[in-house]
C-alpha positions as CSV (number, residue, x, y, z in Angstrom):
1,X,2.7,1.0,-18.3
2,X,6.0,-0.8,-18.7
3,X,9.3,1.1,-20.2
4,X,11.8,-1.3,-21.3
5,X,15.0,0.8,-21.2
6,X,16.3,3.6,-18.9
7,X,14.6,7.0,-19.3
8,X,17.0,9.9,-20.2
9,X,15.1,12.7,-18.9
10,X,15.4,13.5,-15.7
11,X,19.3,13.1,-15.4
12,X,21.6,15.6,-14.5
13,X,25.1,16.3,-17.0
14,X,27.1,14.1,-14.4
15,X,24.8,10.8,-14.5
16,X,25.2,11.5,-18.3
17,X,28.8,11.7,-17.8
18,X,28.7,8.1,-16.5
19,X,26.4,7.1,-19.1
20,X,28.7,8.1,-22.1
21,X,31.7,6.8,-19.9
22,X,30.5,3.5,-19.7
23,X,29.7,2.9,-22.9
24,X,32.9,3.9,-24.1
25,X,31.7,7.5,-25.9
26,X,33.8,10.6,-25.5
27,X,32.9,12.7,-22.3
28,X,31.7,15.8,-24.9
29,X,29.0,13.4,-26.0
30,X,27.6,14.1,-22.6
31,X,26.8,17.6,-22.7
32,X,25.8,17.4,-25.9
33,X,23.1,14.9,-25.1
34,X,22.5,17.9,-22.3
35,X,21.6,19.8,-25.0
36,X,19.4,17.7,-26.5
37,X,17.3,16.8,-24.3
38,X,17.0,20.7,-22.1
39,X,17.8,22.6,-24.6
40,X,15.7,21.4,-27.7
41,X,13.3,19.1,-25.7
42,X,14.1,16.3,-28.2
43,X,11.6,12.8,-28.3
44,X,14.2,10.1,-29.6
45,X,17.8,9.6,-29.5
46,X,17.4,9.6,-33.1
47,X,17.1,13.5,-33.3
48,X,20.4,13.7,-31.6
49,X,22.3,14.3,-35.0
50,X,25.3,15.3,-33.8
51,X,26.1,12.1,-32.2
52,X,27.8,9.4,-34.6
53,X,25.1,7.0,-36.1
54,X,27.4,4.2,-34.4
55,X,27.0,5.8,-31.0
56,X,23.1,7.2,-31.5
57,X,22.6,3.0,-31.8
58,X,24.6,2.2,-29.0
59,X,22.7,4.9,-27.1
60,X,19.4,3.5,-28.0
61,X,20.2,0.2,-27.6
62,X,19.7,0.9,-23.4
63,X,17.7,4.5,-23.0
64,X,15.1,6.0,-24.3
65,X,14.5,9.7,-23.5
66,X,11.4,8.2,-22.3
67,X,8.8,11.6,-22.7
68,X,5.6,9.9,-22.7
69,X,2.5,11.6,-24.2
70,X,-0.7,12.0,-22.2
71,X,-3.4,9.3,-22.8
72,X,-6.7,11.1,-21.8
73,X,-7.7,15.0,-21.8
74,X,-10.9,17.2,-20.3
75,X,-11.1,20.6,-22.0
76,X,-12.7,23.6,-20.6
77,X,-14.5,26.7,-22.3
78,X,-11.9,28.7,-20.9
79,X,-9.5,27.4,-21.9
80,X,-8.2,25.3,-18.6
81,X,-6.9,21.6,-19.9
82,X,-6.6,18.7,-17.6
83,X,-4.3,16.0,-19.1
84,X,-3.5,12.9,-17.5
85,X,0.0,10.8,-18.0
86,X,1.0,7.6,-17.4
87,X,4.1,6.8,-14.6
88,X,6.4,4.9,-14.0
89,X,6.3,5.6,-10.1
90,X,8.5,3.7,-7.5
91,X,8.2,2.8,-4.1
92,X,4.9,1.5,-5.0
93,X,2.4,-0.3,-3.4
94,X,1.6,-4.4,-3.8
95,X,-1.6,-2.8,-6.7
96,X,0.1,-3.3,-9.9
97,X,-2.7,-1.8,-12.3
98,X,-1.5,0.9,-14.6
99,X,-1.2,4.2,-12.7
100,X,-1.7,7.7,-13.8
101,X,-1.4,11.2,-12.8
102,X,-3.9,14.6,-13.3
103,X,-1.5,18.0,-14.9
104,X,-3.7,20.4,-15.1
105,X,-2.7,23.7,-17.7
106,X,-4.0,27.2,-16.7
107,X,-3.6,29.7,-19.8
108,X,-4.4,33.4,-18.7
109,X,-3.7,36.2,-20.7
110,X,-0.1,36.3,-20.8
111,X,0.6,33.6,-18.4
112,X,0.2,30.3,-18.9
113,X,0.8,27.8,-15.4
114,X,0.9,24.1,-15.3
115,X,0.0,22.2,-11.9
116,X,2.1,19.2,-11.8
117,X,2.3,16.1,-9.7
118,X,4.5,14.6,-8.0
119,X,2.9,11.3,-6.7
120,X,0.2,8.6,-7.4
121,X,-2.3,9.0,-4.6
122,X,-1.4,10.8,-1.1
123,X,-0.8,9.9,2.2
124,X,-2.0,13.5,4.0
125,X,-5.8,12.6,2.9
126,X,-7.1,16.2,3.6
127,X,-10.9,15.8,3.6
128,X,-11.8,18.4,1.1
129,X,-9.4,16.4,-1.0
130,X,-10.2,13.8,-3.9
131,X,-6.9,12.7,-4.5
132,X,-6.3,12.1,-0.6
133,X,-9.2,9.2,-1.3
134,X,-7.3,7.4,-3.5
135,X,-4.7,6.5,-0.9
136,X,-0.8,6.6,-1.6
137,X,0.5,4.1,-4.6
138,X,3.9,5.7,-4.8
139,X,6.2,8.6,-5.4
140,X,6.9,9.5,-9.3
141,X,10.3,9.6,-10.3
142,X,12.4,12.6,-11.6
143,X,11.3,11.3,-14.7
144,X,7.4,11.4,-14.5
145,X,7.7,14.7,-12.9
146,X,9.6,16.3,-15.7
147,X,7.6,14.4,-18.3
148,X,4.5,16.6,-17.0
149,X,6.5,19.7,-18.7
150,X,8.6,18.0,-21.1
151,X,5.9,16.4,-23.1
152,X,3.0,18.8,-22.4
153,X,1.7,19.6,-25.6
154,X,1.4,23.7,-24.4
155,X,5.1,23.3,-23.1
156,X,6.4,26.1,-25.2
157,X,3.5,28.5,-23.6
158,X,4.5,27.7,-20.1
159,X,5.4,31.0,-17.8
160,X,4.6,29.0,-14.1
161,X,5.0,26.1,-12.6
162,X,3.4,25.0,-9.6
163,X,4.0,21.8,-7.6
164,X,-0.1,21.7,-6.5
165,X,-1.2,18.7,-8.3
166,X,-1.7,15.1,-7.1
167,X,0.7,14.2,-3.8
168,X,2.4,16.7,-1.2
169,X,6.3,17.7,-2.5
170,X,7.9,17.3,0.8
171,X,7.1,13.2,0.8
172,X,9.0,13.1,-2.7
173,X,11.9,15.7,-1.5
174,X,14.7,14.2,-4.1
175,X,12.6,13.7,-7.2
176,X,10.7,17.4,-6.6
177,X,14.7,19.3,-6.3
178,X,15.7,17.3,-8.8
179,X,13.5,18.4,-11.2
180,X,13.4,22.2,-10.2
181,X,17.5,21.7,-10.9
182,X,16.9,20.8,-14.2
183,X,14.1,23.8,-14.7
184,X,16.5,26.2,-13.2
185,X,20.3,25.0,-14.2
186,X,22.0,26.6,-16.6
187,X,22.7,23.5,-18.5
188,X,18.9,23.3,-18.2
189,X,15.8,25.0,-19.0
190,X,17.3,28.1,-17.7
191,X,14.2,29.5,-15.8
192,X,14.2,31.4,-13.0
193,X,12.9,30.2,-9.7
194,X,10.2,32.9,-9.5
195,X,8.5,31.3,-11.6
196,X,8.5,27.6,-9.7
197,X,6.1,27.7,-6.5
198,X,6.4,24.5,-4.8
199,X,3.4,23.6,-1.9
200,X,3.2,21.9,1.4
201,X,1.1,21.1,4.3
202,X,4.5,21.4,6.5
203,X,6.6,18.5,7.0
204,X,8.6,20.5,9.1
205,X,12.3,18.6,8.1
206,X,11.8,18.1,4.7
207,X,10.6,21.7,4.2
208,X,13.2,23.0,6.1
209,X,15.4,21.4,3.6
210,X,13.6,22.6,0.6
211,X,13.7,26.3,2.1
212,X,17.9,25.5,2.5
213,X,18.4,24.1,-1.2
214,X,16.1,25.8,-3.6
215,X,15.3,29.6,-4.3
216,X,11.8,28.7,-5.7
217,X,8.6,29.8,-3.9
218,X,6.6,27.8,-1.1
219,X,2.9,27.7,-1.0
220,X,1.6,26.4,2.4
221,X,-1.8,24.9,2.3
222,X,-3.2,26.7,5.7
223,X,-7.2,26.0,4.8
224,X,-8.1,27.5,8.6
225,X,-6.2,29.3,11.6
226,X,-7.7,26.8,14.1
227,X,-5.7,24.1,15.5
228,X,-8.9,22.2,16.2
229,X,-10.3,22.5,13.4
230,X,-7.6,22.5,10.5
231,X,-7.1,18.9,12.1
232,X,-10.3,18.0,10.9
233,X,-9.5,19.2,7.6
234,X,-6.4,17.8,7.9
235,X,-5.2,14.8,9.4
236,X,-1.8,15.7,9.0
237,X,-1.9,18.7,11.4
238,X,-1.8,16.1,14.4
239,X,2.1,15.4,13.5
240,X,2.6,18.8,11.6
241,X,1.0,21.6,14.0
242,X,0.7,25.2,11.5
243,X,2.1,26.9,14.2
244,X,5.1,25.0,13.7
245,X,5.4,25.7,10.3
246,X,4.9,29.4,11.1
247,X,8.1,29.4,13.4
248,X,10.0,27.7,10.5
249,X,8.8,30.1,7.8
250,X,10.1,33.0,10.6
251,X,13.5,31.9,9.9
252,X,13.7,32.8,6.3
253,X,14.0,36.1,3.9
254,X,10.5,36.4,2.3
255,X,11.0,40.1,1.5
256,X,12.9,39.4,-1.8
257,X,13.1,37.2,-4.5
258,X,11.6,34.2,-2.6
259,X,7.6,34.3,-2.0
260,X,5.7,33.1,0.7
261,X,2.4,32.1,0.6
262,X,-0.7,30.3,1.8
263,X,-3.5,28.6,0.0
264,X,-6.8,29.1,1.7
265,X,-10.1,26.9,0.4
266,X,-13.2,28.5,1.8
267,X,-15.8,26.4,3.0
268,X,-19.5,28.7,3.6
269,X,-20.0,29.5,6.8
270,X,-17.3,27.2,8.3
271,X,-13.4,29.3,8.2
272,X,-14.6,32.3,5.6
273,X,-16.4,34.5,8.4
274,X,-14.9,37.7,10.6
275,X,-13.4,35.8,13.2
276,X,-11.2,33.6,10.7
277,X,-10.1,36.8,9.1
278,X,-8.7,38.0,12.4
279,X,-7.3,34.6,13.6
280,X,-5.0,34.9,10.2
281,X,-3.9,37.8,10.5
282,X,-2.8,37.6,14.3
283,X,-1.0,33.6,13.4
284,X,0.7,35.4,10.2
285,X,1.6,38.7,12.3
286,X,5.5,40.0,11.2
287,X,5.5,37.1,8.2
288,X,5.9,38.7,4.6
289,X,3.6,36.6,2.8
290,X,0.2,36.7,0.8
291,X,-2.7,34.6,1.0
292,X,-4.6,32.7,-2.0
293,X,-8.1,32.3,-1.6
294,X,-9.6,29.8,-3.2
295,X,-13.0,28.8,-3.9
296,X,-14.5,24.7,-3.0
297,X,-14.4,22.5,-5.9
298,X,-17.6,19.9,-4.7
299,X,-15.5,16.2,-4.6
300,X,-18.1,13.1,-4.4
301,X,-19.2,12.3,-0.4
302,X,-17.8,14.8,1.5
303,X,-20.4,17.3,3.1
304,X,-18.4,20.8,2.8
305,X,-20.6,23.9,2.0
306,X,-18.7,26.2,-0.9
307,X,-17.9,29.9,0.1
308,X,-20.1,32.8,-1.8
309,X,-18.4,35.6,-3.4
310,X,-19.6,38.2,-1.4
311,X,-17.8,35.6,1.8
312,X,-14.8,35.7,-0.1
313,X,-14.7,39.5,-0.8
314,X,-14.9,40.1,2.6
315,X,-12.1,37.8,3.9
316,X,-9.7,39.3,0.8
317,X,-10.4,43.0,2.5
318,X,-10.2,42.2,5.8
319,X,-6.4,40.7,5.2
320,X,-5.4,43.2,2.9
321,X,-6.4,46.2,5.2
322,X,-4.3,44.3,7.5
323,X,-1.4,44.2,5.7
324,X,-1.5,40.8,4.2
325,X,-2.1,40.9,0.4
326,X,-4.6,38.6,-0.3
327,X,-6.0,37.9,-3.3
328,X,-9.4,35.2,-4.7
329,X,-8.1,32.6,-7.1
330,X,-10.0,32.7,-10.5
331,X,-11.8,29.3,-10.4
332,X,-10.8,27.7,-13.4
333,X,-12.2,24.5,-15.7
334,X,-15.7,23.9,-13.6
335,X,-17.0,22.7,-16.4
336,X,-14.9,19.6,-16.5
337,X,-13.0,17.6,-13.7
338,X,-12.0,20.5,-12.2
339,X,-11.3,19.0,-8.1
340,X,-7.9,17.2,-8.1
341,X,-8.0,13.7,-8.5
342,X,-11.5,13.3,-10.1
343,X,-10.3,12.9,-13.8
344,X,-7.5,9.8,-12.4
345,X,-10.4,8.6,-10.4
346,X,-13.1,8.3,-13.7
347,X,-10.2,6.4,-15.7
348,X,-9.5,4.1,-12.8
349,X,-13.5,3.5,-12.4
350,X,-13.3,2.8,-16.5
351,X,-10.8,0.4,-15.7
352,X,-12.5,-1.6,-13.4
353,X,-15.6,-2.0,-14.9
């Protein structure tokens, strides 16, 4: 998917400053195109009516506010809605086939939460992972991120944001604060950062940096206490130890407007039995932070058993008589492609055949 002219969503008011400038329109035309595009989500430079028709042209003639609509849907009975989008990704790979990314929207109640991505592919390759299969083709821009949101069709239902979709954050730093800027700003969408969670599985620098320059909340993706055998689960805890993360996380306020938390799949029989419970709760000893539990979603070829309820139940006790409020994450869209990465992998298969 190829975009001809530069994209206007994504930038902040001083890259529009420089736009304006050099094209010779007054500086005001800058935060007026602000408006436009944060304020009432606009899909052309057309729309923007209160610029001259002389500069609306000029404008046009080199952007786009580039908010591309999703090309392919799956839609639960309850009301879960997994869209995928075309990118424009950079720091791509040699494949130049179309890419795409999975945004998943979670209505419940009075809360509405879309997953977003951040890149094609991923290079941690967690095994319980479908997305980690598909190898890395490239970070998304500030653009493709945002478009996620901007052109959802739910977008004016949205209450949450979380960064859990397709890629880990951390190895697209820039384009991920960028976008929670623009979410957050007041020359933006104005939210508050409670209601952005960003995830990790620890890259210790890069989420150090996130922790220093946004308010929003971390998710850490913890999956078992074990050094042993969370590195089985995931590669990436050869280079990016939890207990590491831990002693990072020790350095920060989690007792106020920031959360904390960990995402915890449970596999049957495997990290959901007593023991496990008590290996959490001694690693997260003195943290302020909850745990997610979450149940397996089966991914094609890979061998891990799903956790019952009555598992699950017991874990979710066992921390929260501990102190740790823990709570089982409704298990949403099953009867569609509910795992990460399975809807992008079916298009690509459709591709190729």
């Amino acid at each position: 998917m190829k975009i001809e002219k530069t994209r206007l969503i994504g930038m902040t008011p001083t890259e529009l400053k420089a736009v304006v400038t050099e094209l010779g329109m007054p500086a005001f035309t800058a935060k007026q195109i602000v408006q436009w595009l944060y304020e009432k989500h606009v899909g052309t430079i057309e729309e923007m009516t209160n610029l001259s028709k002389q500069n609306r042209q000029l404008l046009a003639e080199h952007y786009e506010v580039g908010a591309l609509a999703p090309i392919d849907c799956q839609r639960s009975k309850d009301g879960t809605i997994k869209y995928l989008f075309p990118v424009c990704c950079h720091g791509m790979t040699t494949d130049t086939t179309e890419k795409f990314v999975e945004t998943v929207f979670i209505p419940d109640h009075d809360r509405a939460t879309l997953c977003v991505s951040c890149q094609v592919g991923c290079k941690m390759n967690c095994l319980f992972c479908q997305t980690g299969k598909q190898g890395w083709h490239g970070n998304l821009t500030a653009a493709d991120i945002l478009n996620q949101i901007y052109a959802l069709p739910e977008v004016d239902r949205l209450t949450n944001i979380v960064f859990m979709g397709q890629g880990e954050p951390m190895d697209n730093l820039d384009a991920v604060l960028r976008v929670t800027e623009i979410m957050t700003a007041d020359w933006g969408w104005q939210w508050s950062p409670k209601r952005i969670t960003v995830s990790s599985v620890g890259v210790r620098n890069k989420l150090k940096r996130f922790l220093d320059e946004s308010d929003c909340h971390v998710a850490i993706s913890m999956h078992s206490p074990i050094h042993e055998q969370r590195l089985q689960l995931m590669p990436a805890e050869k280079a990016m130890p939890l207990t590491e993360t831990l002693e990072l996380l020790r350095q920060y306020d989690f007792t106020h407007q920031r959360r904390c938390s960990f995402e915890y799949i449970c596999f049957g029989g495997l990290n959901d039995t007593p023991m496990y419970a008590r290996e959490i709760v001694k690693l997260l000893e003195g943290l302020e932070c909850r745990v997610n539990l979450i149940r397996f979603h089966e991914i094609p070829n890979v061998d891990l058993p799903g956790s019952d309820e009555k598992r699950m139940e017991a874990l979710r006790d066992y921390l929260t008589n501990h102190g740790i409020t823990t709570t089982i994450r409704a298990s949403r869209g099953q009867d569609i492609f509910a795992a990460c990465g399975l809807l992008f992998t079916a298009h690509q298969s459709q591709q190729t055949h």
